[in-house]
PyMOL Python script that loads the backbone (N, CA, C, O; Angstrom):
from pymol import cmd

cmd.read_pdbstr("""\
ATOM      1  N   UNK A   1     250.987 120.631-120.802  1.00  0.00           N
ATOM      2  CA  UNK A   1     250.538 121.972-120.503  1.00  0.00           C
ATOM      3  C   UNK A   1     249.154 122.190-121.115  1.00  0.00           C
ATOM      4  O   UNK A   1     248.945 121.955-122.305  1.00  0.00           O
ATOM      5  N   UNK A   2     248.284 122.609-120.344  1.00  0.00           N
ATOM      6  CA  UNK A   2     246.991 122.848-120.439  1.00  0.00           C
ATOM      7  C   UNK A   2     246.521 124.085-120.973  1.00  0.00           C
ATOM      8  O   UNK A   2     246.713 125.036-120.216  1.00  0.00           O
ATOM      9  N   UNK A   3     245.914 124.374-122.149  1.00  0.00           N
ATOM     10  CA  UNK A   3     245.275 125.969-122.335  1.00  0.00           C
ATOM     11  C   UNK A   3     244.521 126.808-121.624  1.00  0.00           C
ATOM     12  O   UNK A   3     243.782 127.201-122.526  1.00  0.00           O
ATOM     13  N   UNK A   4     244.053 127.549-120.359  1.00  0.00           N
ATOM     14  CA  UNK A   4     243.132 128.232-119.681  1.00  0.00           C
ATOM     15  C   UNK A   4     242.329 129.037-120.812  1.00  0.00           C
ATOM     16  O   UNK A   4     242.918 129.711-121.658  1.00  0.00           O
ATOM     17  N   UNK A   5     240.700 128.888-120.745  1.00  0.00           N
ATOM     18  CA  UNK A   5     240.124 129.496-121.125  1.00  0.00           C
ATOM     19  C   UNK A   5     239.305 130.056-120.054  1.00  0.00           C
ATOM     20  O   UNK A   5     238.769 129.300-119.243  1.00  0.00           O
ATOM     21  N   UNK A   6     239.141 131.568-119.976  1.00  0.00           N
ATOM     22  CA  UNK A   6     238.115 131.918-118.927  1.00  0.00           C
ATOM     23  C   UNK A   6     236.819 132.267-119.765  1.00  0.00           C
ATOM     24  O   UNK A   6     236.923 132.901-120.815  1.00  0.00           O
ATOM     25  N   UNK A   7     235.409 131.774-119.207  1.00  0.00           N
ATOM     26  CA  UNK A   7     234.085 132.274-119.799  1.00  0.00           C
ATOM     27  C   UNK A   7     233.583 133.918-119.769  1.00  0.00           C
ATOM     28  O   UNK A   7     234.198 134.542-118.905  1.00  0.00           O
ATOM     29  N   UNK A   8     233.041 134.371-120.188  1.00  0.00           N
ATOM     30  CA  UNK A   8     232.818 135.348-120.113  1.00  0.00           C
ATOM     31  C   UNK A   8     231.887 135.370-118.911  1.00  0.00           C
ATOM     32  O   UNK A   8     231.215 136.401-118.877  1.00  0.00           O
ATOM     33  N   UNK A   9     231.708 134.699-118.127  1.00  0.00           N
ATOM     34  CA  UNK A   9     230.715 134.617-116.879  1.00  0.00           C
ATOM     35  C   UNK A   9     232.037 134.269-115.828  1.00  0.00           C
ATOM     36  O   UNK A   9     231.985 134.598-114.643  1.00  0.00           O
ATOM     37  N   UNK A  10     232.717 133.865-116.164  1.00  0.00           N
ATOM     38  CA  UNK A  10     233.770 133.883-114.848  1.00  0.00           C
ATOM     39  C   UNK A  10     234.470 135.428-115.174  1.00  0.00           C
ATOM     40  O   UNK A  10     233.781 136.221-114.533  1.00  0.00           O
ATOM     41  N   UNK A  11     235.140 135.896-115.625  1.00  0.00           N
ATOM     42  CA  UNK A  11     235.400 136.707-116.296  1.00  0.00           C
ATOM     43  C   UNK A  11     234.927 138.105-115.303  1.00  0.00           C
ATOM     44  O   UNK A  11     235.618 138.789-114.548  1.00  0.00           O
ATOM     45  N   UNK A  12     233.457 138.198-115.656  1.00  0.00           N
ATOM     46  CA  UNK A  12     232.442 139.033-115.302  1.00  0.00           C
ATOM     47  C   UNK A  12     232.158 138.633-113.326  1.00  0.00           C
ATOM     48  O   UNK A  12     231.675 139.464-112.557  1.00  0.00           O
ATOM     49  N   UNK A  13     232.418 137.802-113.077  1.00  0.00           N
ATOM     50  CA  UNK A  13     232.390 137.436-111.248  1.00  0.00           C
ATOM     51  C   UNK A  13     233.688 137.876-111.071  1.00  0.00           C
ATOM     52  O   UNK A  13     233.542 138.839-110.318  1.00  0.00           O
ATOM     53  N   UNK A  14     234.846 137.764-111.298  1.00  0.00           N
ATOM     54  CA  UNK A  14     236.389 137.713-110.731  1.00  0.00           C
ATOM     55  C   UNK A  14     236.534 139.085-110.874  1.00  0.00           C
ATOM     56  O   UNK A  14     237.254 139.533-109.981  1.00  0.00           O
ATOM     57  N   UNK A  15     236.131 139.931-111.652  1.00  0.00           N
ATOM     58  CA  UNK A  15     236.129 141.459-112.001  1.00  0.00           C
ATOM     59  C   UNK A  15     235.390 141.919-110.650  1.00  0.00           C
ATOM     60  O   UNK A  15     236.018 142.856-110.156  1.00  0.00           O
ATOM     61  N   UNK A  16     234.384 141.606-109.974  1.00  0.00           N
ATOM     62  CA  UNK A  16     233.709 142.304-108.808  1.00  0.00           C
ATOM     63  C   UNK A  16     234.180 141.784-107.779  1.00  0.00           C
ATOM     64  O   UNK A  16     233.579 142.202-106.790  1.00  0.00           O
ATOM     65  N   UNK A  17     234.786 141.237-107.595  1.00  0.00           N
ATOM     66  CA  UNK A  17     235.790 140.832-106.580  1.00  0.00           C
ATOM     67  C   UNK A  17     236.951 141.739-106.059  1.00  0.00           C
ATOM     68  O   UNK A  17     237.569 142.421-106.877  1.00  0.00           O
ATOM     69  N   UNK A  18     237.291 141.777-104.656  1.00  0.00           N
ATOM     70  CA  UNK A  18     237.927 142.950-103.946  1.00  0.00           C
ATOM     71  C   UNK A  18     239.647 142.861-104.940  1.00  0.00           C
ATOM     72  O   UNK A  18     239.576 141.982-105.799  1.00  0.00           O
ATOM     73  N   UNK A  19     240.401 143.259-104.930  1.00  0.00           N
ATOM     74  CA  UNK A  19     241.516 143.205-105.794  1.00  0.00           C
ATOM     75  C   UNK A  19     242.651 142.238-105.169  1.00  0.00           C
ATOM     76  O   UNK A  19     243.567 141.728-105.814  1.00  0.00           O
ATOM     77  N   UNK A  20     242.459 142.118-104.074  1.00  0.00           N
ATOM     78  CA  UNK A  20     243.276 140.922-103.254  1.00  0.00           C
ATOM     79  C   UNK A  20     242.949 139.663-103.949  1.00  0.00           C
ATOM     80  O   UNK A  20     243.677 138.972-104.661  1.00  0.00           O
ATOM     81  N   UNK A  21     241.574 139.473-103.569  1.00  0.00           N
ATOM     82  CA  UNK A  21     241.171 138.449-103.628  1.00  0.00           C
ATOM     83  C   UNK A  21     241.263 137.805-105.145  1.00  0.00           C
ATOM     84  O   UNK A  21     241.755 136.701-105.381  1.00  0.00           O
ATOM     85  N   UNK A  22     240.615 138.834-106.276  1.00  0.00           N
ATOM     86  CA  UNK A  22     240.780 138.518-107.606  1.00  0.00           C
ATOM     87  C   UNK A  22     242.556 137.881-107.784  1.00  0.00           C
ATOM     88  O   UNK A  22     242.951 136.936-108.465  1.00  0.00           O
ATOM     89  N   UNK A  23     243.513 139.026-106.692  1.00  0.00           N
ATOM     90  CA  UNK A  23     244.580 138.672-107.658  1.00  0.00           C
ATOM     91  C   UNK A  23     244.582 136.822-107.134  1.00  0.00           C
ATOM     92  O   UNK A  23     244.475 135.785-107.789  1.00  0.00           O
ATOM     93  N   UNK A  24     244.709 137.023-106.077  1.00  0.00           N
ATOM     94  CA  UNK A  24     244.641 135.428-105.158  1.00  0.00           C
ATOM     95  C   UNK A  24     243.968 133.924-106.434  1.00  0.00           C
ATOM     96  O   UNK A  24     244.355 132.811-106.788  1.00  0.00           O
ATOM     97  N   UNK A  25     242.944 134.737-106.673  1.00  0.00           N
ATOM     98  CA  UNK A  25     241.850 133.415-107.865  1.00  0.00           C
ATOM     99  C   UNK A  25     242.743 133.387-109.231  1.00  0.00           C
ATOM    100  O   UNK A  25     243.059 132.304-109.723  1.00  0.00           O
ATOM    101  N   UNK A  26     243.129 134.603-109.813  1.00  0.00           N
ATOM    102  CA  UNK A  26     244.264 134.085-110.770  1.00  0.00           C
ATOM    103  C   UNK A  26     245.601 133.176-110.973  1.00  0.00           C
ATOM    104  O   UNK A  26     246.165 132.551-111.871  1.00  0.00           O
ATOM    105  N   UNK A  27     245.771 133.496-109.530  1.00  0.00           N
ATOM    106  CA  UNK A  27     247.325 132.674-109.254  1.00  0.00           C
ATOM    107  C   UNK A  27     246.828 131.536-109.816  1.00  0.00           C
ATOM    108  O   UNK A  27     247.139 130.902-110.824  1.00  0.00           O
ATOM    109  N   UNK A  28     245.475 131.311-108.445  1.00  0.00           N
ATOM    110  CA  UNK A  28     244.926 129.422-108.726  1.00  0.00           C
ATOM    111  C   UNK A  28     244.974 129.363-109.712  1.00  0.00           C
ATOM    112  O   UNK A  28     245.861 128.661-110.198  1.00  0.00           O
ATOM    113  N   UNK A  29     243.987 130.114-110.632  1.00  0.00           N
ATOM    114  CA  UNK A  29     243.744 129.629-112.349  1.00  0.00           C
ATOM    115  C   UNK A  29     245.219 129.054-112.780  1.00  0.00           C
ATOM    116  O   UNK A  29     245.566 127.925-113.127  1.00  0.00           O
ATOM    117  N   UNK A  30     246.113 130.548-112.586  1.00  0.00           N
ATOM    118  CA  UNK A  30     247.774 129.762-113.683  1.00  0.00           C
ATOM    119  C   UNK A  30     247.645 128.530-113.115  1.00  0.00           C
ATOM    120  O   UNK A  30     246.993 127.812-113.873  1.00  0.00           O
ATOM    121  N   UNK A  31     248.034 127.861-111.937  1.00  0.00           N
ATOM    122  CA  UNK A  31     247.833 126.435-111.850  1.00  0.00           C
ATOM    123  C   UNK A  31     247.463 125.676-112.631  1.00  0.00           C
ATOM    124  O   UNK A  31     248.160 124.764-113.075  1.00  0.00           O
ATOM    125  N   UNK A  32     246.010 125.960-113.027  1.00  0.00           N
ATOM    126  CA  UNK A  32     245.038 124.575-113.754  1.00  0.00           C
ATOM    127  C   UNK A  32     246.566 124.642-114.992  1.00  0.00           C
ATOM    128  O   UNK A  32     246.931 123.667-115.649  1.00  0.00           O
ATOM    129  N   UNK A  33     246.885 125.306-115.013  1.00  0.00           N
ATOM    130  CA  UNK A  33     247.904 125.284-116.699  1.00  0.00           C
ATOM    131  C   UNK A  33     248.562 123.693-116.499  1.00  0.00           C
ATOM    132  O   UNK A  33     248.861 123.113-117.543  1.00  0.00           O
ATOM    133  N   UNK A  34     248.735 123.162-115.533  1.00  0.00           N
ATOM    134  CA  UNK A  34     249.701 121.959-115.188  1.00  0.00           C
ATOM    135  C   UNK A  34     248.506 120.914-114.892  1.00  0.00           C
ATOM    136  O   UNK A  34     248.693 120.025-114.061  1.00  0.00           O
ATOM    137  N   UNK A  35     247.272 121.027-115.582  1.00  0.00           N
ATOM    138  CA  UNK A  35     246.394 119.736-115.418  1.00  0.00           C
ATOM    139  C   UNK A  35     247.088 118.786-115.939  1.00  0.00           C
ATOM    140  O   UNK A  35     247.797 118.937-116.935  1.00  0.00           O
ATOM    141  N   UNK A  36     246.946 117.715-115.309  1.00  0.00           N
ATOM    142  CA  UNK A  36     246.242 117.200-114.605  1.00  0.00           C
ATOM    143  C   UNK A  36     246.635 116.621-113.132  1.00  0.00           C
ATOM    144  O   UNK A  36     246.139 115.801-112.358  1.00  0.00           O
ATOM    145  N   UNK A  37     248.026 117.651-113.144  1.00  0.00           N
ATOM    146  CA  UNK A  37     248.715 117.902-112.138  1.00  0.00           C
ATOM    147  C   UNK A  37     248.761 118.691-111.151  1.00  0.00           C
ATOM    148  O   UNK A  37     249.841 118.607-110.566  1.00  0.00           O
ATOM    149  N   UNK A  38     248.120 119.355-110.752  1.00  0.00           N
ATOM    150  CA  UNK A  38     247.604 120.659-110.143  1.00  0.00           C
ATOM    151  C   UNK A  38     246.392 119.935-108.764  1.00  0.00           C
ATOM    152  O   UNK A  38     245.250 119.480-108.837  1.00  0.00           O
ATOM    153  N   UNK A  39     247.263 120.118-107.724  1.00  0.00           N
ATOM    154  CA  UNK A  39     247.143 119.859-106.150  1.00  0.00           C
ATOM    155  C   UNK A  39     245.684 120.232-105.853  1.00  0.00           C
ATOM    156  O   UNK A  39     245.376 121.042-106.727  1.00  0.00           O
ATOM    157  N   UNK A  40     244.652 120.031-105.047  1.00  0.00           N
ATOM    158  CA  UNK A  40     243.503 120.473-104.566  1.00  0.00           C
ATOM    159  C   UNK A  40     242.570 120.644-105.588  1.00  0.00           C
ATOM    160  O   UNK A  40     241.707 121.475-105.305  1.00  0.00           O
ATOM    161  N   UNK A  41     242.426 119.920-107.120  1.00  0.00           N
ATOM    162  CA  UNK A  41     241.409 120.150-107.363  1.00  0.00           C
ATOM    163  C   UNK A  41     240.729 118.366-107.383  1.00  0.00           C
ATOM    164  O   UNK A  41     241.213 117.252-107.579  1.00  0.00           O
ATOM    165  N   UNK A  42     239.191 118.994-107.018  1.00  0.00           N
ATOM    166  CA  UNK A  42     238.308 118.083-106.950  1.00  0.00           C
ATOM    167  C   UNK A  42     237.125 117.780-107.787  1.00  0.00           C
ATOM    168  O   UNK A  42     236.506 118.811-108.048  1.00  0.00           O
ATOM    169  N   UNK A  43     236.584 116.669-108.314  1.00  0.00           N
ATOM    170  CA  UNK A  43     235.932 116.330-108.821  1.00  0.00           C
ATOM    171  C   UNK A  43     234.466 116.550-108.423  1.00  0.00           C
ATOM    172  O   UNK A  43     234.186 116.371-107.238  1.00  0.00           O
ATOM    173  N   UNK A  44     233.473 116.929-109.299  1.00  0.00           N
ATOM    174  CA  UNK A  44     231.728 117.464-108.381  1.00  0.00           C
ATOM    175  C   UNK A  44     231.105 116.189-108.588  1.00  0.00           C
ATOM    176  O   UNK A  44     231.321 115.141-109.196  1.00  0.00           O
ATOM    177  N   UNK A  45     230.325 116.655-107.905  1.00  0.00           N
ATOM    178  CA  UNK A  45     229.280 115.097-108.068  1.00  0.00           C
ATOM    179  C   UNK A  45     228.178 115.474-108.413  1.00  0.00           C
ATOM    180  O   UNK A  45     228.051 116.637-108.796  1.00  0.00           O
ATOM    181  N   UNK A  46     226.814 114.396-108.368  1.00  0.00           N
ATOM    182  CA  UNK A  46     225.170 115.136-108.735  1.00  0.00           C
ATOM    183  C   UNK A  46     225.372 115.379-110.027  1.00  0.00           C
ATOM    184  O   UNK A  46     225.971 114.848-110.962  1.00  0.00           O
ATOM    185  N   UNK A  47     224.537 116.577-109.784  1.00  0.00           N
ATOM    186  CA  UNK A  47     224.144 117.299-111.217  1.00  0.00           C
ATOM    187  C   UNK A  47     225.773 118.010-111.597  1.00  0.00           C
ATOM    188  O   UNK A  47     226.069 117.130-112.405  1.00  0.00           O
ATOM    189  N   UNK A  48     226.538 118.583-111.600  1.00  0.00           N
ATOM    190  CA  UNK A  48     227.554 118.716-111.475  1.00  0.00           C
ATOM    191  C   UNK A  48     228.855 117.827-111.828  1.00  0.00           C
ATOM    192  O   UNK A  48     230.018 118.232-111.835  1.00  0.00           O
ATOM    193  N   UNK A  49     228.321 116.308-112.169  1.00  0.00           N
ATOM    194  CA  UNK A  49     229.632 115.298-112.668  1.00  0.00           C
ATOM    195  C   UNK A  49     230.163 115.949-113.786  1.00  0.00           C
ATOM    196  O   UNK A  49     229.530 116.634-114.589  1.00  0.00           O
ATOM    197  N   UNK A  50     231.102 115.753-113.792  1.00  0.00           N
ATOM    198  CA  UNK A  50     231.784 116.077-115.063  1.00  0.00           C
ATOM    199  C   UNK A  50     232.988 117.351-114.845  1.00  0.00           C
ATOM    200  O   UNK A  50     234.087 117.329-115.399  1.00  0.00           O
ATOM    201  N   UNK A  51     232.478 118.519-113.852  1.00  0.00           N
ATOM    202  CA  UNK A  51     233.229 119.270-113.025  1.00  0.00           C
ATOM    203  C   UNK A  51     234.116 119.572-112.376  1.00  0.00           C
ATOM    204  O   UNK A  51     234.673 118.479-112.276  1.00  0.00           O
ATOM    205  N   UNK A  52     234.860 120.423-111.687  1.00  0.00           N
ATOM    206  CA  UNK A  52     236.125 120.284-111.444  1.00  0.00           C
ATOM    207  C   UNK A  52     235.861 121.334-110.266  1.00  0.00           C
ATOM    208  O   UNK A  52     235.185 122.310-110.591  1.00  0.00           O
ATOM    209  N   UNK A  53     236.231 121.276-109.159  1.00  0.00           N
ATOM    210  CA  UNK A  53     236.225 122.642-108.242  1.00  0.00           C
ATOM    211  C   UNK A  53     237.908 122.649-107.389  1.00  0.00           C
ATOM    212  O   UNK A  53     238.600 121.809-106.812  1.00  0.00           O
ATOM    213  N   UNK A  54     237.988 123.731-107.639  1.00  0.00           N
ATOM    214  CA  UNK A  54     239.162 124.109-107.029  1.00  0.00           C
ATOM    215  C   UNK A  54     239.268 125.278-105.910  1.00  0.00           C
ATOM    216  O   UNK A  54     238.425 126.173-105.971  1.00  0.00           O
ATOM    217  N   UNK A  55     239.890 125.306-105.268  1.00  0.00           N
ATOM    218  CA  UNK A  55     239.514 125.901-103.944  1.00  0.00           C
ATOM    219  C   UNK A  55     240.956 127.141-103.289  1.00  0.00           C
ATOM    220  O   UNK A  55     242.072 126.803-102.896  1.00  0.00           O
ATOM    221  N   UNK A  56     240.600 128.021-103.345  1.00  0.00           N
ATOM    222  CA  UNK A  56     241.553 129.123-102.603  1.00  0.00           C
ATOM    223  C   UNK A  56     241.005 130.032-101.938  1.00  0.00           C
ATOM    224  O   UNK A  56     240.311 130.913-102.445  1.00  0.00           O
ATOM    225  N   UNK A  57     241.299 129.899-100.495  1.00  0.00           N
ATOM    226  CA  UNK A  57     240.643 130.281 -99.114  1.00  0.00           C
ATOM    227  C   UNK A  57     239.132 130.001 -98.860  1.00  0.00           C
ATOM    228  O   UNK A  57     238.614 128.914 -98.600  1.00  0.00           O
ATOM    229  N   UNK A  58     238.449 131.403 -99.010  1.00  0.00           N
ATOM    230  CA  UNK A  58     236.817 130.826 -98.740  1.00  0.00           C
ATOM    231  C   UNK A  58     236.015 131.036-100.482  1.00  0.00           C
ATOM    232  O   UNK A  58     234.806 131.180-100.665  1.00  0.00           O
ATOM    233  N   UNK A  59     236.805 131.006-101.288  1.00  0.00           N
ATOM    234  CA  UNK A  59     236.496 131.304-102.994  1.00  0.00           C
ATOM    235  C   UNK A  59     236.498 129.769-103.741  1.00  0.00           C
ATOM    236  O   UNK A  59     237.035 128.763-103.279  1.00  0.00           O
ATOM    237  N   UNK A  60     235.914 129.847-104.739  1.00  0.00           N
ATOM    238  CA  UNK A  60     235.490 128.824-105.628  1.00  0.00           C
ATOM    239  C   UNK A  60     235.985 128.782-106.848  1.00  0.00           C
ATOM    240  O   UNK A  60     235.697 129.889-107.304  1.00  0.00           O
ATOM    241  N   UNK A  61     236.532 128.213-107.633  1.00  0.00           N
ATOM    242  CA  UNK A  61     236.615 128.157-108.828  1.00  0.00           C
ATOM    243  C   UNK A  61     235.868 126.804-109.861  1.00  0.00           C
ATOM    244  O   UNK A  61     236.392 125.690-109.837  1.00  0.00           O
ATOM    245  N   UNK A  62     234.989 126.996-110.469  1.00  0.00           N
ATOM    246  CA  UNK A  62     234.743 125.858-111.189  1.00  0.00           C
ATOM    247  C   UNK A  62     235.128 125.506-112.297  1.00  0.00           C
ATOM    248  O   UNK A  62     234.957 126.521-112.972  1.00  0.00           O
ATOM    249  N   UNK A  63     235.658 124.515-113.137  1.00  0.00           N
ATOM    250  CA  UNK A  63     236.235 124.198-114.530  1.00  0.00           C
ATOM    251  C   UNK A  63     236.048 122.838-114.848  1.00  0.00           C
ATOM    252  O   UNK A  63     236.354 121.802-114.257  1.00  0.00           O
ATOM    253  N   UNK A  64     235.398 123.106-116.061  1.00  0.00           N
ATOM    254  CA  UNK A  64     235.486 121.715-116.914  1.00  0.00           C
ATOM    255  C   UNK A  64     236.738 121.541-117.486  1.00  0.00           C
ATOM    256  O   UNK A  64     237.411 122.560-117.333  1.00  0.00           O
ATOM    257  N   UNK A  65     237.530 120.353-118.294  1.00  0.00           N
ATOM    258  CA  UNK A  65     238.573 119.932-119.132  1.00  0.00           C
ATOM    259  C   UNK A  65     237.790 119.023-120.497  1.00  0.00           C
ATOM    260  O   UNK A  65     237.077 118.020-120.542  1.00  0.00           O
ATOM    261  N   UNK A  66     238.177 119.674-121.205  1.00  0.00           N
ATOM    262  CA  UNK A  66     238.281 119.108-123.033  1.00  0.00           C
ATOM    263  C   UNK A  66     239.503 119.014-123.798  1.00  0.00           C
ATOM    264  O   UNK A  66     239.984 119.756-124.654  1.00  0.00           O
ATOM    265  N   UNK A  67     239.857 118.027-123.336  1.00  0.00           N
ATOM    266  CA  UNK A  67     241.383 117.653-123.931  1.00  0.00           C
ATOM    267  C   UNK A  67     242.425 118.048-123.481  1.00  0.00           C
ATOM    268  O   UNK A  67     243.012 117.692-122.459  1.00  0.00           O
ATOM    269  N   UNK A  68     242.756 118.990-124.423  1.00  0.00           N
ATOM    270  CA  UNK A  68     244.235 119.813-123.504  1.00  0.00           C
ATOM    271  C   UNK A  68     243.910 121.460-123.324  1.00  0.00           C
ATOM    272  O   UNK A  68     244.832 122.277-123.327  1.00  0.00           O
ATOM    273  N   UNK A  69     242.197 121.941-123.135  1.00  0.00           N
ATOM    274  CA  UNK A  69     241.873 122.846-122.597  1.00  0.00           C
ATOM    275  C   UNK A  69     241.157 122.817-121.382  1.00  0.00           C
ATOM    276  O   UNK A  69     240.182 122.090-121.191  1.00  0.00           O
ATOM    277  N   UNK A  70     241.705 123.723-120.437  1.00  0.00           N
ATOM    278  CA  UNK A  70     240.841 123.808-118.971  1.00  0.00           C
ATOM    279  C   UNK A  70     239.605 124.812-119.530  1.00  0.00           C
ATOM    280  O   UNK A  70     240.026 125.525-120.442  1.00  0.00           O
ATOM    281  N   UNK A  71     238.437 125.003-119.266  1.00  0.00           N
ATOM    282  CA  UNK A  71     237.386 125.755-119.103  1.00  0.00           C
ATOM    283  C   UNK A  71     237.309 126.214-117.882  1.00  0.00           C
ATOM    284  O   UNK A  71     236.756 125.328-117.231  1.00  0.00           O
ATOM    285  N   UNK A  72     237.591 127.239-117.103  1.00  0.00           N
ATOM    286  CA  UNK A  72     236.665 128.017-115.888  1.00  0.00           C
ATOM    287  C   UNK A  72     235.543 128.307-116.409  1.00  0.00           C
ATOM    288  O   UNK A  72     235.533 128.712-117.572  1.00  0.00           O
ATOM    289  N   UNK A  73     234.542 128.196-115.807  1.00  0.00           N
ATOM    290  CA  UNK A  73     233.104 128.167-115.779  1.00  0.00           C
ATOM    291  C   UNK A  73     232.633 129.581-114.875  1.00  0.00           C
ATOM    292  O   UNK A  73     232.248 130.617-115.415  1.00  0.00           O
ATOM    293  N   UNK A  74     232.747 129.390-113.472  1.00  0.00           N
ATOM    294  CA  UNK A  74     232.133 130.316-112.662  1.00  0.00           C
ATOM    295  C   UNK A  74     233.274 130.431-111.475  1.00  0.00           C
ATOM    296  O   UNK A  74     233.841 129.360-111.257  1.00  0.00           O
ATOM    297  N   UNK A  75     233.681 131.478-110.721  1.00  0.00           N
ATOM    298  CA  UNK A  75     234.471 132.044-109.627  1.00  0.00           C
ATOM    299  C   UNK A  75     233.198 132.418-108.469  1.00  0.00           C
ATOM    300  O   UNK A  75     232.281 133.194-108.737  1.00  0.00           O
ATOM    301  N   UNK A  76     233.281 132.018-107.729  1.00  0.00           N
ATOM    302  CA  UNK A  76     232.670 132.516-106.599  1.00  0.00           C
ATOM    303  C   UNK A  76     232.905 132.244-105.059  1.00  0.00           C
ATOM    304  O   UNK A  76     233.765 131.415-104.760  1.00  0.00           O
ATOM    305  N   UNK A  77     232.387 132.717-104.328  1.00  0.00           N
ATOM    306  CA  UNK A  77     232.116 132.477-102.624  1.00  0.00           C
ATOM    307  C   UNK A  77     231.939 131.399-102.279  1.00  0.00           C
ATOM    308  O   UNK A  77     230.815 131.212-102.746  1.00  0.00           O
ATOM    309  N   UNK A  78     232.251 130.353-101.712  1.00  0.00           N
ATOM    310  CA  UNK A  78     231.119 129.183-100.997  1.00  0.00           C
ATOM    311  C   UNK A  78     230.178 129.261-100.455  1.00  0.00           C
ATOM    312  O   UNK A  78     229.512 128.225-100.463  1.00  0.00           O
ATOM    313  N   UNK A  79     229.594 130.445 -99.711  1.00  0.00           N
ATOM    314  CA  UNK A  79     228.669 130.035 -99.297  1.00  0.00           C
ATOM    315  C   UNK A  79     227.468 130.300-100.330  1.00  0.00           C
ATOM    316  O   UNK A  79     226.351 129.884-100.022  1.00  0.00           O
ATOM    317  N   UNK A  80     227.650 130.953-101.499  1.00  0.00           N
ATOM    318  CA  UNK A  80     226.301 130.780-103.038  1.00  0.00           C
ATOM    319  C   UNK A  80     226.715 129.647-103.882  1.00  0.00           C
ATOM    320  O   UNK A  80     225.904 128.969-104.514  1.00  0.00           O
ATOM    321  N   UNK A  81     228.009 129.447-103.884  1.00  0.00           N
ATOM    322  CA  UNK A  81     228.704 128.588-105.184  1.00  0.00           C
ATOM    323  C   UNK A  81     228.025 127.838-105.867  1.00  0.00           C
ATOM    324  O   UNK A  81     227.706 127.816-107.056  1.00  0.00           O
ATOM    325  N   UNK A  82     227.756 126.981-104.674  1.00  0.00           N
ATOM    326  CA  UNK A  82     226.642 125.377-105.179  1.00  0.00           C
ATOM    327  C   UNK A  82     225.534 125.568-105.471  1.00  0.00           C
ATOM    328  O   UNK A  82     224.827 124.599-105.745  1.00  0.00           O
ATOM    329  N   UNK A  83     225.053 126.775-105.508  1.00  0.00           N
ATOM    330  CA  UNK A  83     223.418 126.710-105.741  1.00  0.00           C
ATOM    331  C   UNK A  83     222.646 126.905-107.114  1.00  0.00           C
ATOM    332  O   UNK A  83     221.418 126.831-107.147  1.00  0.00           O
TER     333      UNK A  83
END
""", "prot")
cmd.dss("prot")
cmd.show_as("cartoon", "prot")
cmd.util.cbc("prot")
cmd.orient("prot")
């Protein structure tokens, strides 16, 4: 079992998000709790190695892992996510 930490920059994106949708990106998050077991997440590439993106509907989640803590990083849209 994995610790979720959210950043204060994910935190601050998932808050302006419509209330559906926020609740929708939390579910995902509880997930990461079962790293390194947890279905659909993918590894980034580029500048970005080291990364983790996970995906629910047209939303983004990004997270690093340090041991037996997940980091979320940033929540967003796809079509800004990557930039």
């Amino acid at each position: 079992m994995a610790t979720i930490v959210l950043t204060a920059a994910a935190r601050d994106q998932a808050s302006e998000l419509p209330a559906a949708i926020r609740a929708r990106i939390y579910r995902a998050v509880e997930r990461l709790v079962a790293w390194p077991n947890v279905s659909g997440a993918k590894p980034l590439r580029g500048r970005l190695v080291g990364q983790y993106r996970l995906r629910t509907g047209d939303y983004r989640i990004q997270f690093h892992v340090a041991g037996e803590t997940v980091y979320v990083q940033r929540i967003g849209h796809r079509d800004r996510f990557y930039d």
